[in-house]
C-alpha positions as CSV (number, residue, x, y, z in Angstrom):
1,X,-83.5,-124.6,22.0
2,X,-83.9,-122.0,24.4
3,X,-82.2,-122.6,28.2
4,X,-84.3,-123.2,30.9
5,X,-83.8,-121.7,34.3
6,X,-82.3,-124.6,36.9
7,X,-85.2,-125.6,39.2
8,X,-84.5,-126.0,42.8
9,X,-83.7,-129.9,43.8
10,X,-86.5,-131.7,45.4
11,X,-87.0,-131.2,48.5
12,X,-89.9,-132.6,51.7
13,X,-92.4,-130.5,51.6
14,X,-92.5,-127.1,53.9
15,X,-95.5,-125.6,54.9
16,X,-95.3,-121.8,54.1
17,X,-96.6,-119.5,56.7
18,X,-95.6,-115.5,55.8
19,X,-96.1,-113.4,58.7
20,X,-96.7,-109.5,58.1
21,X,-94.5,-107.8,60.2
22,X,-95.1,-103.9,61.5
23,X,-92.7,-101.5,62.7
24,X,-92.5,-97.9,63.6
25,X,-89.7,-95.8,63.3
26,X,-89.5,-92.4,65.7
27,X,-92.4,-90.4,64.7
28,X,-92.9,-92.3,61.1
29,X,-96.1,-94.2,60.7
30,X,-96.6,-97.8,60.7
31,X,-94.9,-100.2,58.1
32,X,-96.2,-103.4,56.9
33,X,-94.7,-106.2,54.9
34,X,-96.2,-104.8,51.2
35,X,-98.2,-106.3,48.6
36,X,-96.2,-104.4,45.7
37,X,-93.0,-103.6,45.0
38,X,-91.6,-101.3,41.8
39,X,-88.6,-99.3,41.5
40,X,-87.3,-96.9,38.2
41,X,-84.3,-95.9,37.5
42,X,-83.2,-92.0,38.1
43,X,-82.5,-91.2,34.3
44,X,-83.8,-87.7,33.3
45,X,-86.7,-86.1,33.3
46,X,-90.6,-87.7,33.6
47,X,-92.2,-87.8,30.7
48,X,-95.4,-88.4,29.3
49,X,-94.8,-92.0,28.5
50,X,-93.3,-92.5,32.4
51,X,-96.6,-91.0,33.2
52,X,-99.0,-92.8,31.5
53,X,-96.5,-96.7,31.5
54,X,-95.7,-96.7,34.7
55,X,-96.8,-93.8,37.3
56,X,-100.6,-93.9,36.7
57,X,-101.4,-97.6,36.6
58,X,-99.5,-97.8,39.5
59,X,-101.1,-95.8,41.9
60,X,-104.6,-97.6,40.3
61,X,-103.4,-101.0,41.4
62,X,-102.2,-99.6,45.0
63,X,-105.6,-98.7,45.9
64,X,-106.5,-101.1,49.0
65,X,-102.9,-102.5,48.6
66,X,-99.2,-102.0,50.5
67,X,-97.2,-100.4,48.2
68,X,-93.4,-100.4,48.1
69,X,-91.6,-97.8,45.5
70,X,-87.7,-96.9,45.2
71,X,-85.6,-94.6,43.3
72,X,-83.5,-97.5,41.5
73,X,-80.0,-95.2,42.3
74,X,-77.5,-98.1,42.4
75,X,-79.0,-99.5,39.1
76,X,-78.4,-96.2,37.6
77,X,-74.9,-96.8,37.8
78,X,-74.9,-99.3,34.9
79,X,-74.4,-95.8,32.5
80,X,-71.2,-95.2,33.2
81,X,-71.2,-92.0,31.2
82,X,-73.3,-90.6,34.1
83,X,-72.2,-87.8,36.4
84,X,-72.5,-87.5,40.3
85,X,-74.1,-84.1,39.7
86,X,-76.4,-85.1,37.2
87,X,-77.1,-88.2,38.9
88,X,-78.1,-86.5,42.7
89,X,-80.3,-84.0,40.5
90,X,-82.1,-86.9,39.0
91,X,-82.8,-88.7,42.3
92,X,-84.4,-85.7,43.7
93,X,-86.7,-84.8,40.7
94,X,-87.8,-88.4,40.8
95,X,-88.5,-88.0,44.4
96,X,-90.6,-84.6,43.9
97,X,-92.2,-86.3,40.0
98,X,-93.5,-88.7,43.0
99,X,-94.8,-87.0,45.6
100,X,-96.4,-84.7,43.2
101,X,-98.2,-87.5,41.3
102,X,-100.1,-88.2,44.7
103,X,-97.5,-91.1,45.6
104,X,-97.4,-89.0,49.4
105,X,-101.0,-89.3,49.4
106,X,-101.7,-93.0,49.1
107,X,-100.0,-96.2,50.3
108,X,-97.1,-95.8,48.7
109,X,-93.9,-95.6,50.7
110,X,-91.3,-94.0,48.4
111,X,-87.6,-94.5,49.5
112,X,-83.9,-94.2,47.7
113,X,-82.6,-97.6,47.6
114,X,-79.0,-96.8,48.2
115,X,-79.9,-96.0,51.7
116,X,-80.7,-99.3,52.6
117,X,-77.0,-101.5,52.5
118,X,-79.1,-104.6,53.9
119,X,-80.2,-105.0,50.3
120,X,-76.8,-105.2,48.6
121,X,-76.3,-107.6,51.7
122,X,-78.7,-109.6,50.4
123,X,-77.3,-109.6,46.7
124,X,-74.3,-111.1,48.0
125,X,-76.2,-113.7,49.4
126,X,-78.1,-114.2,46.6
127,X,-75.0,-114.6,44.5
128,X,-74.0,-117.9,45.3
129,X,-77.9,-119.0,44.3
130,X,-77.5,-118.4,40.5
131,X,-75.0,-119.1,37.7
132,X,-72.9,-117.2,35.4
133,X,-75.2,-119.2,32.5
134,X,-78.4,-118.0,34.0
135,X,-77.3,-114.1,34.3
136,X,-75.6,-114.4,30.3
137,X,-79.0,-115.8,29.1
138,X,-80.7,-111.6,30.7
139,X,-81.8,-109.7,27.8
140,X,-80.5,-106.3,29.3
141,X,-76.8,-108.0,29.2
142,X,-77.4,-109.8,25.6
143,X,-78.5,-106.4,24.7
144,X,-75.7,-104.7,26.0
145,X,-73.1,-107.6,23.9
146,X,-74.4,-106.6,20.9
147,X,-72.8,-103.1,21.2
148,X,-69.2,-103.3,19.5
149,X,-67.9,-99.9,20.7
150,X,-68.5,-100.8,24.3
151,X,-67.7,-103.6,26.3
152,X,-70.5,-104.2,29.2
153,X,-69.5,-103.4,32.6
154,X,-69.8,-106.2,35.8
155,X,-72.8,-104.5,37.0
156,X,-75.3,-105.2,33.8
157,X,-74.3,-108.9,34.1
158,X,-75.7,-108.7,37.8
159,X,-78.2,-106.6,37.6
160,X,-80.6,-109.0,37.9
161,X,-79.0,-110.1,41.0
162,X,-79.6,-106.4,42.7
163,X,-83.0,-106.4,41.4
164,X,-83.5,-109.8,43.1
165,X,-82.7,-108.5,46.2
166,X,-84.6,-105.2,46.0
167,X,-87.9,-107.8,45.8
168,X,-87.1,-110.2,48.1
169,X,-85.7,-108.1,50.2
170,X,-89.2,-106.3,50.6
171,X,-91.5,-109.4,51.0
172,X,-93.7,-108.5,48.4
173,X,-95.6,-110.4,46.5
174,X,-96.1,-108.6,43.4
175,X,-93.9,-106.6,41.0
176,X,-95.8,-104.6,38.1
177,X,-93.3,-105.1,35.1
178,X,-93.2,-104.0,31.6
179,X,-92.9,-107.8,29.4
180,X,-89.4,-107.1,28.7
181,X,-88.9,-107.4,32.4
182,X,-90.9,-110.5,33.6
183,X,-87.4,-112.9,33.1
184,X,-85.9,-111.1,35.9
185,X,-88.9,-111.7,37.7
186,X,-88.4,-115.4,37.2
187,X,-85.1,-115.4,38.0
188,X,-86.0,-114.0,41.3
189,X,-88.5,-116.5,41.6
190,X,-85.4,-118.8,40.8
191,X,-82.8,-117.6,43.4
192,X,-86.0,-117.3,46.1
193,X,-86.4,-121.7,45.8
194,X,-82.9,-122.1,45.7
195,X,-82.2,-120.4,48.8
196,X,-85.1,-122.0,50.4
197,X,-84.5,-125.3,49.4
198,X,-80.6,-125.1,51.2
199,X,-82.0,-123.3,54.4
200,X,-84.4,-125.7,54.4
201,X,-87.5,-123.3,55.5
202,X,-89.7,-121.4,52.7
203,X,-88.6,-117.7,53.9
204,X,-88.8,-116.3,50.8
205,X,-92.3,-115.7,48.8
206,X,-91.7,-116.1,45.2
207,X,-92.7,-113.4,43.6
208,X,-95.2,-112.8,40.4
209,X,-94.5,-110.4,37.5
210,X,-98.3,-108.2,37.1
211,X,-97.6,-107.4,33.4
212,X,-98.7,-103.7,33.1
213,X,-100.8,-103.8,29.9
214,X,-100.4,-100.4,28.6
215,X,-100.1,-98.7,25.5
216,X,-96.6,-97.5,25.0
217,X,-96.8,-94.1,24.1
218,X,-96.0,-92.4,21.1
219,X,-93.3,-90.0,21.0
220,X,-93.5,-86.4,19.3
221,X,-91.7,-88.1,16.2
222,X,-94.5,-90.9,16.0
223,X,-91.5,-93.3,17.6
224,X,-92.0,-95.0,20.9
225,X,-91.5,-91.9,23.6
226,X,-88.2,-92.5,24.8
227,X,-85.4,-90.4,26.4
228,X,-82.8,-91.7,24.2
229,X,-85.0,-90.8,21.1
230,X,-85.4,-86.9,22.2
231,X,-89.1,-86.8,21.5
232,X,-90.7,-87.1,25.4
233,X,-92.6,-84.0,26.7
234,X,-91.7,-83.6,29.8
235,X,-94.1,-83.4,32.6
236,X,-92.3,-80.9,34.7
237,X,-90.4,-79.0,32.2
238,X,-90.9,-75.6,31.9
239,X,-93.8,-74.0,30.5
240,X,-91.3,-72.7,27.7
241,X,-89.8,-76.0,27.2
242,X,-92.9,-78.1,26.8
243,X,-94.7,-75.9,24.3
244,X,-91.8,-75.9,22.3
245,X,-91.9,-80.0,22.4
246,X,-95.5,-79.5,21.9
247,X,-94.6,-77.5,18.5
248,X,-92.7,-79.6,17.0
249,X,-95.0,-82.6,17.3
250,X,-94.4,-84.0,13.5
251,X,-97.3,-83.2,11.2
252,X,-98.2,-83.9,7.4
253,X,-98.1,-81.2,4.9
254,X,-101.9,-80.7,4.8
255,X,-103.1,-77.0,4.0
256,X,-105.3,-74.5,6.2
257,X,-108.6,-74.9,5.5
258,X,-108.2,-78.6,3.6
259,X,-110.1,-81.6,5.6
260,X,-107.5,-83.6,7.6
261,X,-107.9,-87.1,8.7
262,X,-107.6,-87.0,12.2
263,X,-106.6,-90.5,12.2
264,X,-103.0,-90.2,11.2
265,X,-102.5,-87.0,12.6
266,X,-100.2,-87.1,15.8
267,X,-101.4,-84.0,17.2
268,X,-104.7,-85.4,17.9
269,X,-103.3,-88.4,19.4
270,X,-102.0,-86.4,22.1
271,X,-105.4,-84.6,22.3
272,X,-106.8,-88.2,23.0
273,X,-104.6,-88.9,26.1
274,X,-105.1,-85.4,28.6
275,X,-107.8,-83.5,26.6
276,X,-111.5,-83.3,27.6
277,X,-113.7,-86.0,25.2
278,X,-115.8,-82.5,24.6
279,X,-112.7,-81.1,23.2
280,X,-111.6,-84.1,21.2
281,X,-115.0,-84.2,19.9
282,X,-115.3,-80.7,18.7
283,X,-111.6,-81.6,17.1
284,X,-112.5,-84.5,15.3
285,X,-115.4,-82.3,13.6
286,X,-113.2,-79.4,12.8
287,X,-110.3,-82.1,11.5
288,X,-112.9,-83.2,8.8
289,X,-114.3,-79.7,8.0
290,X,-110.8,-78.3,7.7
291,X,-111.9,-75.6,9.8
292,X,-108.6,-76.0,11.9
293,X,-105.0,-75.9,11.2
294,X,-102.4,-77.9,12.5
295,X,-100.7,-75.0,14.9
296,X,-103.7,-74.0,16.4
297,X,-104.4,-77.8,17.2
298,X,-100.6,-77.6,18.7
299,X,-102.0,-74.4,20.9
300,X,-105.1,-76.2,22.5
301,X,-103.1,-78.7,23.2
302,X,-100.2,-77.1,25.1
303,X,-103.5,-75.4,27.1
304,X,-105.0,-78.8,27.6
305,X,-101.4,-80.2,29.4
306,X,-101.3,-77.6,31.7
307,X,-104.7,-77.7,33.0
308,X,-104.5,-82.0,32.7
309,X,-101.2,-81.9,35.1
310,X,-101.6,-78.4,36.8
311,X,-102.1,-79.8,40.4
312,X,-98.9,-82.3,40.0
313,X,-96.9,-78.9,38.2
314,X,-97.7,-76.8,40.9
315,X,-97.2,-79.3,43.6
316,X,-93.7,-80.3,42.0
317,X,-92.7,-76.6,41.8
318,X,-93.7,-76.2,45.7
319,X,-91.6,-79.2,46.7
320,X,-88.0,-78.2,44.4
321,X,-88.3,-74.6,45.5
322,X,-87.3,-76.1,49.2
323,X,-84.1,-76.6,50.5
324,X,-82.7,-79.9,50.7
325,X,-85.7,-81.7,49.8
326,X,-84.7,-85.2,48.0
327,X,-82.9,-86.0,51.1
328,X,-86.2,-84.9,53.2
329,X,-88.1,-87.0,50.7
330,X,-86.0,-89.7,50.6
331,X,-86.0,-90.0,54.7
332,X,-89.3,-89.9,54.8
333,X,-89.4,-93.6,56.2
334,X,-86.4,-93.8,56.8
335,X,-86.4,-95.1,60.3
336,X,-89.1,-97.4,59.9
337,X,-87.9,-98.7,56.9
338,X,-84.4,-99.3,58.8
339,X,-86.0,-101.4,61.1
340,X,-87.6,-103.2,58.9
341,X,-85.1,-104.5,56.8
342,X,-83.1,-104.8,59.2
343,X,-85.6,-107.3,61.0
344,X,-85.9,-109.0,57.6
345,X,-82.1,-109.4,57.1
346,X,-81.8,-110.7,60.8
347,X,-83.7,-113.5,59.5
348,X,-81.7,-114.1,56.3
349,X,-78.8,-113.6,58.6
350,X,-79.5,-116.7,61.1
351,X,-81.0,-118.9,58.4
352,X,-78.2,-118.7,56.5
353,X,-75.6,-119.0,59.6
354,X,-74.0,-116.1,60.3
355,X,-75.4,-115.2,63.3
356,X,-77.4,-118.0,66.0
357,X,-79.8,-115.6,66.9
């Protein structure tokens, strides 16, 4: 039998009445309490599948909405093979993969989360709302168990803690999640009535996972895309280094000029996801003629990428050719997003009796 999640003790009831806050910070424009909240976690280059999973449907659902998004830096940590070079370096081409993607351009207000100590605050806080039982029963720490040549550090245990605070921390309402993550969301949801019930006032909103329904992507193996399988295109690699991943898409053993079914053919996959339908089309004909081999497939692809992403390419290149430009990304809201927290923590701060006012 699986173990439910401890439910908050009853409790009169509260009425709930969420106030959107809006601050301004120096010359930074105004801040609102957000409808969304997402984070990802600085780990190597953008891919295709980062693209497509997470990137994309996000800035569909922000239209009309309040959108919180942060480079997930402290959660990186959990890798402890990772280096303070490497790691800075992946910060800053998240930061840039953002604003290129249009992130600058809509309501998203992208910030670094290790800026911001009034969330770790919080996870402190939030600590002595959940049990060691709850946090053993995460998948990302079962997961991590399960590995005999490496003991799990402290962090993967609470990382669901962190990621707690990073949403309640915010006020949102909504956190976009892959399925594998909604039983963080509920244990946010978890610490969020706790806490309320023992100050006694619903500050907190409980959050709701939005379950991103999206295809994950194949990688250039036929695998799921993944870093840790090698076989992602990267989005900002070099045009070198993409049309070399682009070659070595995997491929049957079908002869030029012999009909191939375009069906189980990988490279026209691809061609489905950035190509124009008049160019698939065309494909599809050519696949069944055997008028087209499977290099010449590869090239029109590799042509079709760089027109699909050559606004975000060029934009990126603009934005890493300046000097110091994650930390002028990352400060982009930086005093406005000070004050906010900072009014939000105040109010954690007095309700749970540290301070009177």
């Amino acid at each position: 039998m699986k173990k439910k999640f401890s439910s908050s003790p009853k409790k009169k009831n509260i009425k709930r009445k969420v106030v959107k806050k809006s601050f301004r910070g120096g010359n930074q424009s105004l801040i609102t309490t957000p409808d969304i909240i997402t984070g990802i976690k600085p780990t190597g280059s953008i891919h295709l599948g980062n693209y497509f999973g997470a990137i994309l449907p996000l800035l569909k659902i922000s239209k009309g909405k309040k959108v919180f998004a942060f480079v997930a830096d402290l959660h990186a940590l959990t890798n402890t093979t990772i280096e303070p070079e490497t790691l800075q370096k992946d910060i800053t081409h998240i930061l840039c993969a953002w604003e290129a993607c249009g992130a600058g351009d809509s309501n998203v207000i992208v910030y670094r989360q290790s800026d911001y100590p009034q969330i770790t605050f919080l996870q402190w806080v939030l600590t002595q709302h959940t049990t060691l039982s709850t946090l053993q029963l995460g998948h990302a720490y079962k997961d991590a168990t399960m590995n005999k040549h490496q003991t799990p550090v402290l962090g993967v245990l609470l990382y669901p803690i962190l990621m707690s605070a990073d949403i309640l921390i915010s006020g949102a309402g909504i956190v976009p999640v892959g399925q594998d993550q909604v039983q963080h969301i509920e244990m946010a949801r978890d610490m969020a009535r706790k806490y309320n019930s023992w100050v006694g006032k619903n500050y907190f909103i409980e959050p709701k996972s939005h379950v991103v329904e999206s295809e994950a992507l194949k990688g250039i193996d036929g695998r799921k895309m993944s870093k840790s399988y090698n076989n992602t295109i990267p989005i900002f690699g070099s045009e070198e280094e993409v049309r070399k991943k682009i070659m070595s898409i995997q491929t049957g053993s079908v002869p030029l000029g012999k009909p191939i079914q375009h069906e189980d053919c990988l490279v026209f996959y691809f061609h489905t996801k950035i190509s124009p339908a008049e160019l698939v089309s065309d494909l599809r004909r050519r696949y069944a003629k055997g008028s087209i081999g499977y290099r010449e497939a590869k090239e029109l692809l590799f042509e079709s990428f760089l027109k699909y992403f050559k606004k975000e390419r060029m934009k990126y290149n603009e934005l890493m050719a300046q000097k110091n430009i994650g930390e002028l990304l990352a400060k982009k809201h930086y005093n406005a997003l000070t004050v906010y927290f900072d009014d939000r923590l105040g109010s954690i701060k007095k309700l749970t009796g540290f301070s009177a006012t």
